[in-house]
C-alpha positions as CSV (number, residue, x, y, z in Angstrom):
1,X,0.0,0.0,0.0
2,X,0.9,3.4,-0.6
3,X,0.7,6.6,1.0
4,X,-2.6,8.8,0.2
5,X,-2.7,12.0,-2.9
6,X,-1.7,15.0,-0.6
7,X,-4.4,16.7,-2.8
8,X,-6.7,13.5,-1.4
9,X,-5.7,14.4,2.5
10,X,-6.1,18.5,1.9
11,X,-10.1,18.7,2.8
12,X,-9.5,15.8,6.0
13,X,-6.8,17.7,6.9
14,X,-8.6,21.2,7.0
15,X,-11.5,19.6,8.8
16,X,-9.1,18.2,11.6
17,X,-8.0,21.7,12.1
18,X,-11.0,23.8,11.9
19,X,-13.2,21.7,13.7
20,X,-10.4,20.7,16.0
21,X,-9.6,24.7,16.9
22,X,-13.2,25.2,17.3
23,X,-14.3,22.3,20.1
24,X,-10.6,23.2,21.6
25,X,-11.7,26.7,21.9
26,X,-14.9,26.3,22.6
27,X,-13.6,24.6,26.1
28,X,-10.8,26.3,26.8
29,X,-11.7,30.0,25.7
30,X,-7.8,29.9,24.6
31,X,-7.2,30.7,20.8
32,X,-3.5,30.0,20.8
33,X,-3.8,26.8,23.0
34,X,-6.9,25.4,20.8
35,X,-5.0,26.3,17.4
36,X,-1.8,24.9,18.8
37,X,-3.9,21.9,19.9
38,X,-5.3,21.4,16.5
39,X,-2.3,22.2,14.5
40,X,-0.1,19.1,16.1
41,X,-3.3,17.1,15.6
42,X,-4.0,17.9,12.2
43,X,0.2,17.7,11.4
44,X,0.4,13.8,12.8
45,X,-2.9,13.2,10.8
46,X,-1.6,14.6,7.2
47,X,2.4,12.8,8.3
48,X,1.0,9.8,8.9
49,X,-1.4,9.2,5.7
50,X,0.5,11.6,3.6
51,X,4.3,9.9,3.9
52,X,4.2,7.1,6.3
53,X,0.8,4.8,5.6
54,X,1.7,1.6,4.0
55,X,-0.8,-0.7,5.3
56,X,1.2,-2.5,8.3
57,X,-0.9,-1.1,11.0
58,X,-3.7,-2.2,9.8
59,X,-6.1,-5.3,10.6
60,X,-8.9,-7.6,10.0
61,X,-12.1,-5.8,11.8
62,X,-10.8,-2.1,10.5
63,X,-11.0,-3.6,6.8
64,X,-14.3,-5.0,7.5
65,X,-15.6,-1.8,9.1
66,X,-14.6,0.0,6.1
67,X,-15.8,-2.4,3.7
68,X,-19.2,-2.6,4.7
69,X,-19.2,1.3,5.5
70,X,-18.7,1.4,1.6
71,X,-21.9,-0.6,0.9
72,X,-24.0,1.5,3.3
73,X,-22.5,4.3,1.8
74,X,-23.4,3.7,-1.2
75,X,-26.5,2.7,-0.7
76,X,-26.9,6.2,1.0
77,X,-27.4,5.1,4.5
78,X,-25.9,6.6,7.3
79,X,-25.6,8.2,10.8
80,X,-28.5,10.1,9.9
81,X,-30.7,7.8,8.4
82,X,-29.3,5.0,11.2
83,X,-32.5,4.4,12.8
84,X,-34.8,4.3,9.5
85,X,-32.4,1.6,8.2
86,X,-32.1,-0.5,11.3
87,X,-33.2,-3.7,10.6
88,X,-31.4,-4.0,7.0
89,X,-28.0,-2.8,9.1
90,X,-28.5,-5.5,11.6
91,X,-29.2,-8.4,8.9
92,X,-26.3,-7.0,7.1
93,X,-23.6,-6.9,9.7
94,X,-24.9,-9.9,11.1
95,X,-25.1,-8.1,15.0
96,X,-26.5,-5.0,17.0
97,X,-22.9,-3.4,17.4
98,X,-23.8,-1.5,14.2
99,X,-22.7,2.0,15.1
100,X,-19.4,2.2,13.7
101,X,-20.2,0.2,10.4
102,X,-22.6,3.4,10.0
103,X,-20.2,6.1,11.4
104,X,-17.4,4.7,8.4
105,X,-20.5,4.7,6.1
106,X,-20.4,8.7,6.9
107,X,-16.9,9.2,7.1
108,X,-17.1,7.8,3.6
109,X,-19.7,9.9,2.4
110,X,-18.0,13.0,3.5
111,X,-13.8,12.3,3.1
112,X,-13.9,10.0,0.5
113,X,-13.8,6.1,0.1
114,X,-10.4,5.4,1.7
115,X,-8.7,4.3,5.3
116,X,-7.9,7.7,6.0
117,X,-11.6,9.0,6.3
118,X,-13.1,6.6,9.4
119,X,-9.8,8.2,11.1
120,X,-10.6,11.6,10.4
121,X,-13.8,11.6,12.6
122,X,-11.8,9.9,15.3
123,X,-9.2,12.1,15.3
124,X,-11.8,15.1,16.0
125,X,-13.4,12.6,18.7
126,X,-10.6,13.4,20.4
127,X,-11.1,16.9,21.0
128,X,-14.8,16.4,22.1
129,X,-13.8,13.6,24.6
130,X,-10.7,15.5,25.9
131,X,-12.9,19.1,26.1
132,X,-15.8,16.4,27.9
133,X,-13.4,15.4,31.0
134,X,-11.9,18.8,31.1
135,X,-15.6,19.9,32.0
136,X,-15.5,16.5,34.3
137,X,-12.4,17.4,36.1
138,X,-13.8,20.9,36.5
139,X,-17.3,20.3,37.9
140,X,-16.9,17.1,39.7
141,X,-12.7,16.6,40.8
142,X,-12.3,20.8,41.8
143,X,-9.6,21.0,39.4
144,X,-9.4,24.7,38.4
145,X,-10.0,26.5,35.3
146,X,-6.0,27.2,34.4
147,X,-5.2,23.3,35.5
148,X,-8.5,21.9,34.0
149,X,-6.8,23.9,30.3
150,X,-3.8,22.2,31.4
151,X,-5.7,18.8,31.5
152,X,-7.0,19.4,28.0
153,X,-4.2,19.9,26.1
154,X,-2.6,16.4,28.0
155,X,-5.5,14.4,27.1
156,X,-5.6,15.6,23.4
157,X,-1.7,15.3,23.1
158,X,-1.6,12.0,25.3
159,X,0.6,9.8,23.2
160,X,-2.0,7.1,23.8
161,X,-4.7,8.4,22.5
162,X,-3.1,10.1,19.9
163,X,-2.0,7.1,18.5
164,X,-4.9,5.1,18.2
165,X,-6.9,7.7,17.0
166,X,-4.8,8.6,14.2
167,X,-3.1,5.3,12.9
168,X,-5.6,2.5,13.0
169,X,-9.6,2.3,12.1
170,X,-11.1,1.1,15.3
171,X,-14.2,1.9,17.3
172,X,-12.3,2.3,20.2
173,X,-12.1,6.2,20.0
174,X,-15.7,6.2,19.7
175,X,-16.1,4.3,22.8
176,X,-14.1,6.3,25.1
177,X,-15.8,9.6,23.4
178,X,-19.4,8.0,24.6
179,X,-17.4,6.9,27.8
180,X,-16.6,10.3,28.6
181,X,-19.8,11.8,28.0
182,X,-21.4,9.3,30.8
183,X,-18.6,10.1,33.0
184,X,-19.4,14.1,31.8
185,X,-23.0,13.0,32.9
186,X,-22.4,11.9,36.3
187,X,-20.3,15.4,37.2
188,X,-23.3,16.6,36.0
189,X,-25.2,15.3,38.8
190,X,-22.6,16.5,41.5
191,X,-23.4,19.7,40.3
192,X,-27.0,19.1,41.0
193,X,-27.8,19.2,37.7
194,X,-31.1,17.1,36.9
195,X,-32.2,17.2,32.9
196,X,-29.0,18.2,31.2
197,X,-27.0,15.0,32.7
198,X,-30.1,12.9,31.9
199,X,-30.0,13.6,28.2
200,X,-26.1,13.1,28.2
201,X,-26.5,9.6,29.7
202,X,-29.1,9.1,27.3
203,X,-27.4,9.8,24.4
204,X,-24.1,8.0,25.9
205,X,-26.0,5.1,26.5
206,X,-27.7,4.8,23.5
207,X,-24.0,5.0,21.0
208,X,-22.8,2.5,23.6
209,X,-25.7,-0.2,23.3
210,X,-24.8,-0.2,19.2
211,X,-21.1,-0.1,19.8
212,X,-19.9,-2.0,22.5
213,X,-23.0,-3.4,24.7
214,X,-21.5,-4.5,27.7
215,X,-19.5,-1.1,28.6
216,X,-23.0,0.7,29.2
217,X,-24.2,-2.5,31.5
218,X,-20.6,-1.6,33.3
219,X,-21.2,2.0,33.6
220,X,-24.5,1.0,35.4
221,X,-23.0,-1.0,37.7
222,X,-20.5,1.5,38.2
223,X,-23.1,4.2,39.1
224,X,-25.1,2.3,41.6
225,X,-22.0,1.0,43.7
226,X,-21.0,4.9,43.7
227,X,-24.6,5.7,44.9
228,X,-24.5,2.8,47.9
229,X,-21.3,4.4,48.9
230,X,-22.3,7.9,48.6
231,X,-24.1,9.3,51.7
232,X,-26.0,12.3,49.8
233,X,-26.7,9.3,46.6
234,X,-28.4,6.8,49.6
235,X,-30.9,9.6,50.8
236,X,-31.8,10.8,47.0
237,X,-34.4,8.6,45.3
238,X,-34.2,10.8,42.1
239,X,-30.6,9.1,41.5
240,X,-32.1,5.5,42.9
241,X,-34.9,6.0,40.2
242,X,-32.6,7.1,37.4
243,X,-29.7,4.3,37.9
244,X,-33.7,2.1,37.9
245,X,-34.6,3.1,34.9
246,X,-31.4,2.4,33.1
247,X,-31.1,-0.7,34.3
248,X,-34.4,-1.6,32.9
249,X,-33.5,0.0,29.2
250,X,-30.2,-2.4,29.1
251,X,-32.3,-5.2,30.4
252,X,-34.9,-4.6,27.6
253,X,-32.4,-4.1,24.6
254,X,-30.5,-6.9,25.3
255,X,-33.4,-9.3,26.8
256,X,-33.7,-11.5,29.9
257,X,-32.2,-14.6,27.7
258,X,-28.8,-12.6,26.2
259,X,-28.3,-11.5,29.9
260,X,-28.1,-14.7,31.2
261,X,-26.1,-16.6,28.1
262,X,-23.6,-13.3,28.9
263,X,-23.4,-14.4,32.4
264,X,-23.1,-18.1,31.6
265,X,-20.1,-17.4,28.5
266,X,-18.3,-14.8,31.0
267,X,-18.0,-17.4,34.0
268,X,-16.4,-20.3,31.6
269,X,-14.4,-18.3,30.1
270,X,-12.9,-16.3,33.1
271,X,-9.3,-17.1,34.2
272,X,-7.3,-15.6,36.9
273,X,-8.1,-12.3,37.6
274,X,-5.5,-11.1,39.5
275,X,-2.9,-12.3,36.9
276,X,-5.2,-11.0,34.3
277,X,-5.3,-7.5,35.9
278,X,-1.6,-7.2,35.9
279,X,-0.6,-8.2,32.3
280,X,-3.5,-6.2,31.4
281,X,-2.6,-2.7,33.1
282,X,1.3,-3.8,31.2
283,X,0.7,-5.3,28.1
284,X,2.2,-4.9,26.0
285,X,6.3,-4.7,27.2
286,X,7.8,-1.5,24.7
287,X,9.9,-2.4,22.0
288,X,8.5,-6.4,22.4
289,X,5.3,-5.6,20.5
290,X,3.9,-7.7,17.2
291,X,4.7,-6.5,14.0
292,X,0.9,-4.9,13.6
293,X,1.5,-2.9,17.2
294,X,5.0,-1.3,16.6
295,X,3.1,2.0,16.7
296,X,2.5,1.5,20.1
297,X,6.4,1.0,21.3
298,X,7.0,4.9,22.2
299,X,3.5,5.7,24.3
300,X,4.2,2.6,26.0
301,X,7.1,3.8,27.1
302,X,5.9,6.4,28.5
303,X,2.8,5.1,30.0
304,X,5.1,2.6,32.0
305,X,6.8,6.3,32.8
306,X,3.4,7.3,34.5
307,X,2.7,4.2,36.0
308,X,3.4,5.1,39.7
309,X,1.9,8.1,39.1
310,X,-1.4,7.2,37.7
311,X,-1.5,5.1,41.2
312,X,-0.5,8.0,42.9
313,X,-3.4,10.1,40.9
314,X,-6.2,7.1,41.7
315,X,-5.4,7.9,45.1
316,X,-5.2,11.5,45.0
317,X,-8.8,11.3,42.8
318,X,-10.5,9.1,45.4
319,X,-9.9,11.2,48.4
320,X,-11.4,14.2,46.4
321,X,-15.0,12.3,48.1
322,X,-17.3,13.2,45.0
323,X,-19.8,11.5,43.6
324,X,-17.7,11.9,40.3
325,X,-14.7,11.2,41.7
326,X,-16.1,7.6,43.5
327,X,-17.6,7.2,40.1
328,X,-14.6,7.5,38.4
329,X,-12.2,5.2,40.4
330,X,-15.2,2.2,41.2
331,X,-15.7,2.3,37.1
332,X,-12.0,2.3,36.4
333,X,-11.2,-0.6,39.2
334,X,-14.6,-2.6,37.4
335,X,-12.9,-2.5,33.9
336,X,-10.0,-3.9,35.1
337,X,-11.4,-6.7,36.6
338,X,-13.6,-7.4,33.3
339,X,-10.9,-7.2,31.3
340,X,-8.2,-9.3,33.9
341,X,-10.8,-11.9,34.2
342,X,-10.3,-13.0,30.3
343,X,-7.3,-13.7,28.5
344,X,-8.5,-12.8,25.1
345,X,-9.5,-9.2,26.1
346,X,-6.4,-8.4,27.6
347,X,-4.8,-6.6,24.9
348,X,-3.7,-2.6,24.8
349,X,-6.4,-2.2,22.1
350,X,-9.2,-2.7,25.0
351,X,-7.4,-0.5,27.4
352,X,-8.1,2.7,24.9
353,X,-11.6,3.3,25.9
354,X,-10.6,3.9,29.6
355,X,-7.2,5.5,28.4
356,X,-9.2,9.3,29.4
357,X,-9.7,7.9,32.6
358,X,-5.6,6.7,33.0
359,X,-4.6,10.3,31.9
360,X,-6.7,12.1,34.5
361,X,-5.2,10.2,37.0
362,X,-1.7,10.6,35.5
363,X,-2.7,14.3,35.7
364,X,-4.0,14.6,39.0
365,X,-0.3,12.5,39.8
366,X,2.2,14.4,38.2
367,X,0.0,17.3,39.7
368,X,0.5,16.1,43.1
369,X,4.0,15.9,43.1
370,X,4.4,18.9,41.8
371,X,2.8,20.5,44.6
372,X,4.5,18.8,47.4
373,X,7.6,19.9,45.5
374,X,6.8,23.4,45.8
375,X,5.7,23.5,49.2
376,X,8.7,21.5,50.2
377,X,10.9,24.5,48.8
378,X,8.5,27.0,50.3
379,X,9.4,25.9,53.4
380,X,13.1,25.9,52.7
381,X,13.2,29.4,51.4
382,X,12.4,31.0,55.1
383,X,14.6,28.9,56.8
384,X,17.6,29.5,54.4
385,X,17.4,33.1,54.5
386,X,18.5,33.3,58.3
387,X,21.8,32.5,57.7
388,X,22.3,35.4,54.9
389,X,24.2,38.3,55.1
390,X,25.2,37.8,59.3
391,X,25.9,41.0,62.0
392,X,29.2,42.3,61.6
393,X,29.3,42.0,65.4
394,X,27.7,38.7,66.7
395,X,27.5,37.0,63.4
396,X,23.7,36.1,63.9
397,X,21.3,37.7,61.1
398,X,19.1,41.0,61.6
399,X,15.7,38.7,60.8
400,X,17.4,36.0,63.4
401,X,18.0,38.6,66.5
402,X,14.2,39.7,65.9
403,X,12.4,36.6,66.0
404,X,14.7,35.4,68.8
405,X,16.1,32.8,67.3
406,X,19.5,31.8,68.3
407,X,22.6,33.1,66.8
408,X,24.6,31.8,63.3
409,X,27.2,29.6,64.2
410,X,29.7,32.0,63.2
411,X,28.5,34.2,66.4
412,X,30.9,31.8,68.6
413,X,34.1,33.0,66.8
414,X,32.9,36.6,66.6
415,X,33.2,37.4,70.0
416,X,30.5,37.3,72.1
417,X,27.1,38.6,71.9
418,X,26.0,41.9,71.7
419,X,26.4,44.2,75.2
């Protein structure tokens, strides 16, 4: 395979950046941040397909995506038609994840038929998911508006994320986008919203249940541990009568019969989970990756780098005593143990839809030790400055003398103390 036209890229390309800068800015009220933001974005974008595509990170399910994206798109279906067309979707993919079969159908319909145009959405994703726990961190951890910019431009720029949104055609973006919008949801609540974060979890939900089906169950889950634990979620029936409702709505799509063959699959296929939870917070080792995943050698690198702390920052996010921020860690600590429990879903690629979640904690980390840094030399500074600059005469310093603290050393040798 060759690299695309440059001519081919120009429109993607100008899309990445304008509608890049304009989420960016629209969160972050920054213009040089968001254009800076976008710029790098749209740069690895037109790099990668312009000079360095040439088909090795690509795989099986991305070329099927695309390949029926092209029959839907040219039989003029797609995210807008979505539900008119259902039932020919379904028999045509041959299952109810159908979203992203439909969102390659659009990319298609509006970049062009090629591998570069499912990426080009995703790439944009990005922005909305990063600007989405920005609001998050904002609302529901009391980050502040300077550090919650800050946490922006480190989840768009995460070498994770950017990545696996810009090399390889998978859904996973789309998950973590919808993933963050529940999680957006939930700060929502803290905030004591009540319709806004209804329609968020709504529309959340709903991507999720034709995407990935088991991540919304997850989230539910997720939310009513975080109530039981939550003094103010206990004593508030609204929430109790939300997380009800969409319970029901997953119980309904996926019916009483596919719940219980899940449950039956899951347990006999489960291995060790603690095991399982380790190679999957490590996989894969840097520079020991399979041909398909040398793209990946670098950001692991650095996300080994992190490691201590992102601990460090689920700690730091946890004492915070939110609703969002119980909400964050439970859901976080209930992915890993999904994932751990199987040894076929332990790969990187299923760590990308909770790869916003690693990089707030990261953030909240490095953030952490930044601070006890400072403080550390704050104290110093005082301290320091009493043996500056010592009297001629007893050698102890003018700020010393005052606060009665005893005289430098060099006193001793000066002769005496002052008559």
């Amino acid at each position: 395979m060759q690299p695309f036209p440059l001519a081919v890229l120009a429109w993607p390309t100008a899309f990445i950046l304008v509608a890049g800068f304009v989420i960016a800015y629209a969160y972050t009220r920054r213009i040089m941040v968001a254009y800076c933001v976008a710029a790098l974005k749209a740069g690895c974008f037109l790099l990668y397909f312009g000079w360095l595509f040439n088909g090795t990170y690509t795989f099986l399910d991305d070329w099927r995506y695309l390949d029926i994206g092209e029959q839907f798109a040219a039989n003029h279906i797609g995210l807008a038609n979505l539900i008119s067309h259902y039932h020919y979707i379904i028999s045509t993919v041959a299952g109810s994840n159908v979203a992203y079969y439909v969102y390659n159908a659009t990319a298609i319909q509006a970049f062009g038929s090629g591998y570069y145009a499912p990426v080009t959405l995703n790439v944009v994703l990005t922005f909305l998911a990063a600007g989405l726990l920005m609001k998050t961190a904002h609302i529901g951890l009391g980050l502040s508006r300077r550090a919650s910019i800050g946490l922006f431009v480190f989840l768009a720029l995460s070498p994770d994320i950017l990545v696996w949104s810009t090399i390889p055609n998978f859904k996973d973006t789309l998950v973590a986008t919808a993933t963050a919008a529940a999680v957006y949801a939930v700060a929502l609540v803290d905030e004591h919203r009540v319709l806004r974060p209804v329609l968020v979890a709504i529309a959340a939900a709903f991507v999720l249940a034709i995407t990935r089906l088991y991540v919304p169950l997850m989230l539910g889950v997720a939310f009513g541990i975080t109530l039981l634990l939550s003094p103010r979620g206990r004593r508030n029936p609204w929430l109790w009568l939300i997380a009800a409702v969409a319970l029901l709505l997953v119980v309904r799509h996926m019916g009483h019969g596919s719940l219980t063959g899940a449950v039956y699959t899951l347990r006999a296929r489960m291995d060790n989970p603690v095991h399982g939870v380790v190679r999957f917070l490590v996989t894969p080792i840097p520079f020991h990756t399979a041909p398909g995943y040398g793209f990946m050698d670098i950001p692991q690198m650095i996300y080994w780098a992190l490691m201590p702390l992102m601990f460090y920052g689920i700690v730091c996010v946890w004492r915070k005593g939110t609703l969002t921020s119980r909400f964050v860690v439970i859901y976080f600590i209930l992915m890993l143990m999904l994932y751990g429990s199987f040894t076929t879903l332990q790969g990187a690629r299923h760590r990308v839809q909770i790869d916003g979640l690693v990089v707030i904690f990261q953030y909240y980390g490095i953030m952490a030790l930044l601070r006890q840094r400072f403080r550390r030399g704050a104290r110093a500074r005082p301290l320091a400055r009493y043996t500056l600059e010592p009297d001629a005469d007893t050698g102890a310093t003018p700020a010393a003398v005052g606060n009665g603290l005893r005289p430098h050393p060099a006193s001793e040798s000066a002769g005496g103390a002052r008559p």
